[in-house]
KEKE-3310 file (N, C-alpha, C; in steps of 0.2 Angstrom, whole numbers, plus 5000, padded with zeros to 4 digits):
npx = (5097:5084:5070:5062:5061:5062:5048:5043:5049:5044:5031:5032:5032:5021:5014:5022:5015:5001:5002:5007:4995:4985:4991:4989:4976:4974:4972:4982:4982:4983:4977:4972:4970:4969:4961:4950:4950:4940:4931:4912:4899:4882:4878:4871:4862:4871:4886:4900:4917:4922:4932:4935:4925:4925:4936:4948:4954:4969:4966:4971:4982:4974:4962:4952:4943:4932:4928:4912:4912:4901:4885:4876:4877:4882:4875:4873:4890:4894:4885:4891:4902:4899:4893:4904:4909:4921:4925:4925:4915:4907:4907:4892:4896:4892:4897:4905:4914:4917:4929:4935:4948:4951:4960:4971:4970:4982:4981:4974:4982:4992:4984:4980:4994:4995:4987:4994:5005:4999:4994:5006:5009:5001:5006:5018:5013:5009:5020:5027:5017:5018:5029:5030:5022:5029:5040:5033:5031:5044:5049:5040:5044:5052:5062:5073:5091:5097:5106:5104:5089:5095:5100:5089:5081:5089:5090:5075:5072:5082:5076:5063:5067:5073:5061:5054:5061:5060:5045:5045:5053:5045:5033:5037:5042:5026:5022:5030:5026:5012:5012:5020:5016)
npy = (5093:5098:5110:5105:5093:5085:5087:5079:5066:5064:5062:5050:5039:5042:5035:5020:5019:5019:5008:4998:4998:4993:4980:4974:4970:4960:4940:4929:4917:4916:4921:4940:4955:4966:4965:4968:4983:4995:4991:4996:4995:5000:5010:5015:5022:5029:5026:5016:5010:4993:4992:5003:5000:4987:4973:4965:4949:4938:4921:4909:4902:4905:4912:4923:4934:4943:4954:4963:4981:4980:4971:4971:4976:4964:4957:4969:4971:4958:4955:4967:4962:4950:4956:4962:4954:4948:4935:4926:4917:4923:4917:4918:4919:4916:4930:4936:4937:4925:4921:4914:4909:4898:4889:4890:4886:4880:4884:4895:4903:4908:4915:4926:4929:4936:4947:4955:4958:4967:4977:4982:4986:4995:5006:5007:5016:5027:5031:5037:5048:5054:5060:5065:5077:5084:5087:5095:5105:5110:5113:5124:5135:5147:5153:5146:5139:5132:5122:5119:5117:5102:5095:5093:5087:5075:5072:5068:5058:5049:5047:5041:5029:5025:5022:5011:5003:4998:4995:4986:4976:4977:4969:4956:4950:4949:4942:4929:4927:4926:4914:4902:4886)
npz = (5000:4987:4991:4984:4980:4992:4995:4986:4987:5000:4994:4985:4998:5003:4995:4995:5007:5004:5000:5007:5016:5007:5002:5018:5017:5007:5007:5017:5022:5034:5050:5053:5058:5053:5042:5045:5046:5041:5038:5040:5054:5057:5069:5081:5072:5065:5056:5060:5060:5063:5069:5080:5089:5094:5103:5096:5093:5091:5096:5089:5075:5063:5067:5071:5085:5089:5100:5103:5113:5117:5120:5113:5102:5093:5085:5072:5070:5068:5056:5048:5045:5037:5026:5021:5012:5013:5011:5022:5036:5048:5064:5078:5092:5111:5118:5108:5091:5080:5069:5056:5046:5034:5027:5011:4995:4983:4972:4974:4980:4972:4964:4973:4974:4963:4962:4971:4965:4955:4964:4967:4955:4953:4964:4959:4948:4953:4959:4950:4943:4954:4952:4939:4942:4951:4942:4935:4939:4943:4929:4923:4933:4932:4938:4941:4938:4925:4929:4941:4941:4933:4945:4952:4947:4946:4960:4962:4953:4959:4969:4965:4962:4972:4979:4969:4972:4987:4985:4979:4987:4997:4991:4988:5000:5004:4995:4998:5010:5005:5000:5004:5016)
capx = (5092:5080:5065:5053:5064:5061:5041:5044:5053:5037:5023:5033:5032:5013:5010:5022:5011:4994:5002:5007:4988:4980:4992:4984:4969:4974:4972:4988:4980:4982:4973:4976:4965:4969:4958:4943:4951:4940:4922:4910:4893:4879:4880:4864:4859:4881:4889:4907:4922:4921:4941:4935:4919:4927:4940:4951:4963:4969:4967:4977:4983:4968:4957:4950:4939:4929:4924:4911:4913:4894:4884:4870:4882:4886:4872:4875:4895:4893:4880:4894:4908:4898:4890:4908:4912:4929:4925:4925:4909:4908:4903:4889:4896:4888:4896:4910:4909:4921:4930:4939:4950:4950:4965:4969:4974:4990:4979:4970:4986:4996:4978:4982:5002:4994:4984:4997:5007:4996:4995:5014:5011:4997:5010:5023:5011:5008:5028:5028:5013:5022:5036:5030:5020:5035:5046:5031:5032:5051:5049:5037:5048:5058:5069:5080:5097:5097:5111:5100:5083:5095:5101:5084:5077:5093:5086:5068:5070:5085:5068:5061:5073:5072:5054:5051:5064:5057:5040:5048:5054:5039:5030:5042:5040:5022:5021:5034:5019:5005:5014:5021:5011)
capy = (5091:5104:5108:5100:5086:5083:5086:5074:5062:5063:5060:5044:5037:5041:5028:5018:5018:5016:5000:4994:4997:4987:4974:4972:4969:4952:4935:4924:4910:4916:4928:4946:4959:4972:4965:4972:4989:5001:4988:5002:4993:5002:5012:5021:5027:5030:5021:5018:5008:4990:4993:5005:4997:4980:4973:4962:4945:4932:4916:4904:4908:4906:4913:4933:4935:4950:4954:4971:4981:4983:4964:4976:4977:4958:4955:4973:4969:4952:4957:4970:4958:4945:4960:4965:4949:4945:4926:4922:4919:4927:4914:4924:4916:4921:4939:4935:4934:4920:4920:4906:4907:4894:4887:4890:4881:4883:4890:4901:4906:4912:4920:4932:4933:4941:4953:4959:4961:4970:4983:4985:4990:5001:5009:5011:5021:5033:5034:5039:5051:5061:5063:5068:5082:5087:5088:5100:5109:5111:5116:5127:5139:5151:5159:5143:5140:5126:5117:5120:5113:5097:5092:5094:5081:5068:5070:5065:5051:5046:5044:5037:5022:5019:5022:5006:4996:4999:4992:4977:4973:4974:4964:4949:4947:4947:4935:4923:4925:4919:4909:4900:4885)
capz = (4995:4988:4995:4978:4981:4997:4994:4980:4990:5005:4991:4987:5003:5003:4989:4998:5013:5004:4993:5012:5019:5003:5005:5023:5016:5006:5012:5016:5024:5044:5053:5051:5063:5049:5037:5048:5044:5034:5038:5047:5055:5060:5077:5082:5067:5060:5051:5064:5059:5070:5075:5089:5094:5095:5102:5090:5097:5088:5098:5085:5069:5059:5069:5074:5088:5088:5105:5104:5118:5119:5118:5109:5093:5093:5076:5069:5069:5062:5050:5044:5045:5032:5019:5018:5008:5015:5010:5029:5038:5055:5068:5083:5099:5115:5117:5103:5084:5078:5061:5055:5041:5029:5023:5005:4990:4979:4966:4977:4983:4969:4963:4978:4974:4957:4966:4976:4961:4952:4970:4966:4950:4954:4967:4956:4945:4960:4961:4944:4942:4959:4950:4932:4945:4950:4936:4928:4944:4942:4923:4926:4936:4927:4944:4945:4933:4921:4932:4946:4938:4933:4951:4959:4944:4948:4966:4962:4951:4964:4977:4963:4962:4979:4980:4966:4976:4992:4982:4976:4992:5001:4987:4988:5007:5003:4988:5001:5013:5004:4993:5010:5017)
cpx = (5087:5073:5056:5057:5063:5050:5038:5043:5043:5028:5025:5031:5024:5011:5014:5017:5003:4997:5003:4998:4983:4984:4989:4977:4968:4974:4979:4988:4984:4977:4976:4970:4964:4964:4950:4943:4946:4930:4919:4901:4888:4878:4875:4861:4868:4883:4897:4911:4923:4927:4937:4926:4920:4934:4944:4955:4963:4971:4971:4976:4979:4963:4957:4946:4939:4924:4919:4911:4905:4890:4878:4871:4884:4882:4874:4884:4895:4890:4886:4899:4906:4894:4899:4912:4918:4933:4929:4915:4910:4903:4900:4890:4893:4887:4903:4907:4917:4924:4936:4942:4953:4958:4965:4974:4978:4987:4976:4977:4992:4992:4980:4988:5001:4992:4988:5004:5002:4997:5002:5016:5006:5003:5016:5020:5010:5013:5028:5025:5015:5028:5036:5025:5025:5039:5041:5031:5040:5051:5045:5039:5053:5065:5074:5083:5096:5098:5107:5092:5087:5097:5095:5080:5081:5089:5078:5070:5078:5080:5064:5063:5072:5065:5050:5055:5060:5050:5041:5051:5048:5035:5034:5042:5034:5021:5023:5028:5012:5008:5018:5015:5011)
cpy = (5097:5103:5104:5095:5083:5082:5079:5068:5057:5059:5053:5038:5037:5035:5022:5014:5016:5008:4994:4993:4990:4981:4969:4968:4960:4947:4930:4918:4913:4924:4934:4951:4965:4970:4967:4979:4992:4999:4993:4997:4999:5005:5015:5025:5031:5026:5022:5011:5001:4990:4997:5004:4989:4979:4967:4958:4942:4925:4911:4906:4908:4907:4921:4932:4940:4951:4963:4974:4982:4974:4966:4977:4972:4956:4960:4971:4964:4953:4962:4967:4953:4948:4963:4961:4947:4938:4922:4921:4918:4924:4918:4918:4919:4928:4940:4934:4932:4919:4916:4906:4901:4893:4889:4885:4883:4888:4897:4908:4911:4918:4928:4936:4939:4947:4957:4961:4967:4978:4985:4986:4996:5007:5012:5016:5026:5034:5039:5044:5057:5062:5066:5077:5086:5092:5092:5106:5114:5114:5122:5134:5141:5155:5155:5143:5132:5120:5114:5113:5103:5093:5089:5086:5074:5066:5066:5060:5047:5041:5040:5029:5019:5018:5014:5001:4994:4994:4985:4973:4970:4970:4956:4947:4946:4942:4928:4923:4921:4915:4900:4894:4882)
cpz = (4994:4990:4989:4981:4985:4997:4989:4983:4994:4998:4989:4991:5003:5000:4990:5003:5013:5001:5003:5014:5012:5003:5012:5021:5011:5008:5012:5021:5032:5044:5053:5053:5058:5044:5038:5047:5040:5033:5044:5046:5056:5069:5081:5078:5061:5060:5057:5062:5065:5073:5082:5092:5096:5098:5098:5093:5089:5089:5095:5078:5064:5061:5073:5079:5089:5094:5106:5111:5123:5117:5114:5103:5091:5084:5071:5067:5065:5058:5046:5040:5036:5026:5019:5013:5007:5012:5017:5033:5047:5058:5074:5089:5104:5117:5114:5097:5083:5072:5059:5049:5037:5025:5016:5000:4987:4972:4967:4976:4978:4963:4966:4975:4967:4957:4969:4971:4957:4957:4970:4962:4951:4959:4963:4951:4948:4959:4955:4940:4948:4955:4943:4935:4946:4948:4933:4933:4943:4934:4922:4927:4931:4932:4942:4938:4930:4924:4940:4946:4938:4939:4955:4953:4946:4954:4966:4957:4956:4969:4973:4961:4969:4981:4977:4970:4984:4993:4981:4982:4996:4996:4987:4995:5007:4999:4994:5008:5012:5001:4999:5013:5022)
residu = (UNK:UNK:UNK:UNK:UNK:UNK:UNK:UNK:UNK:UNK:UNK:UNK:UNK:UNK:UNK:UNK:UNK:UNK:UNK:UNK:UNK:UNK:UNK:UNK:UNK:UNK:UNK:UNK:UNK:UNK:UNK:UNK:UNK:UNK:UNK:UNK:UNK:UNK:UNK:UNK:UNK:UNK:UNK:UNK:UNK:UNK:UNK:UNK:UNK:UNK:UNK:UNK:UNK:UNK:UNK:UNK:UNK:UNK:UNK:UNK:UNK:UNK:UNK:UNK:UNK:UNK:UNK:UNK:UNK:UNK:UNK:UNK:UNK:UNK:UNK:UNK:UNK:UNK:UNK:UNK:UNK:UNK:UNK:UNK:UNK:UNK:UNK:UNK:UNK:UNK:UNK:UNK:UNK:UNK:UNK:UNK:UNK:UNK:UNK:UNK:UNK:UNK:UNK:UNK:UNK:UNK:UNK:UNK:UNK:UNK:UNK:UNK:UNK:UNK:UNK:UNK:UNK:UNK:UNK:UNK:UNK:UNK:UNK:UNK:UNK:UNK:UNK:UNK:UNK:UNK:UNK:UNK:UNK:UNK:UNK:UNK:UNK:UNK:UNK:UNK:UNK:UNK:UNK:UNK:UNK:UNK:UNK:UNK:UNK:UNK:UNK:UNK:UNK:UNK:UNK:UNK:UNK:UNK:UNK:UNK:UNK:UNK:UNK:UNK:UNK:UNK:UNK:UNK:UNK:UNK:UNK:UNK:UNK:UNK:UNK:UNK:UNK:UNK:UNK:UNK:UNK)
# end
């Protein structure tokens, strides 16, 4: 395989990789320690990410306990946790913050599966926006041979086929997630 092709291939995978990270971020009625991903509290004056000032379980399936490693981050934490607008509210236990997720309804719930369609058309337009880069990359070039040029295009929308299926797979595991009750 050529080497745009392969470049091609890897940018794919990137819009794969973010379409998995925002799926994390959805709610599908259990607990899920990733949806803290990306929330930064107050740290002494910095703003820090509460994954590594916290530690993260999940005592039962609808539940996160947020334990910080410091009992002096217990309000700032929770206070990040409840302005981040998750639609959870973060209970302040005595050197724990308690988050309870909330069962949801059928309507809520295929609200979500819409969202998480939507993420997997927003993905497929990243596939498709790597691959028209590409292809002007490829055109572009005047060294290679015609024959040359059409191989390396079969190759990239090849990755592009599997890149949309790959998409659709993980979006129908998700959908059967929330949509699961």
């Amino acid at each position: 395989m050529d080497e745009l092709a392969s470049e091609a291939i890897k940018g794919f995978d990137k819009s794969i990789e973010s379409f998995k990270v925002a799926l994390t971020k959805l709610r599908s009625g259990r607990a899920n320690p990733a949806i803290l991903n990306g929330i930064q509290c107050d740290y002494y004056g910095e703003k820090m990410d509460i994954v590594t000032l916290c530690q993260v379980s999940m005592p039962e399936p609808r539940q996160l306990l947020v334990k910080p490693y410091s009992k002096d981050d217990l309000k700032a934490v929770a206070g990040a946790i409840n302005g981040a607008n998750l639609g959870y509210n973060a209970q302040v236990e005595a050197d724990a913050i308690r988050i309870i997720i909330p069962p949801l309804t059928g309507e809520i719930r295929k609200e979500i599966a819409k969202q998480a369609k939507s993420l997997s058309e927003e993905a497929k337009v990243s596939v498709r926006n790597v691959r028209r880069e590409y292809l002007d990359l490829l055109k572009e070039d005047d060294t290679m041979s015609d024959d040359y040029k059409e191989r390396v295009e079969e190759d990239i929308q090849k990755g592009v086929t599997e890149a949309n299926k790959k998409i659709e797979e993980i979006l129908e595991a998700k959908q059967k997630e929330i949509l699961t009750i």
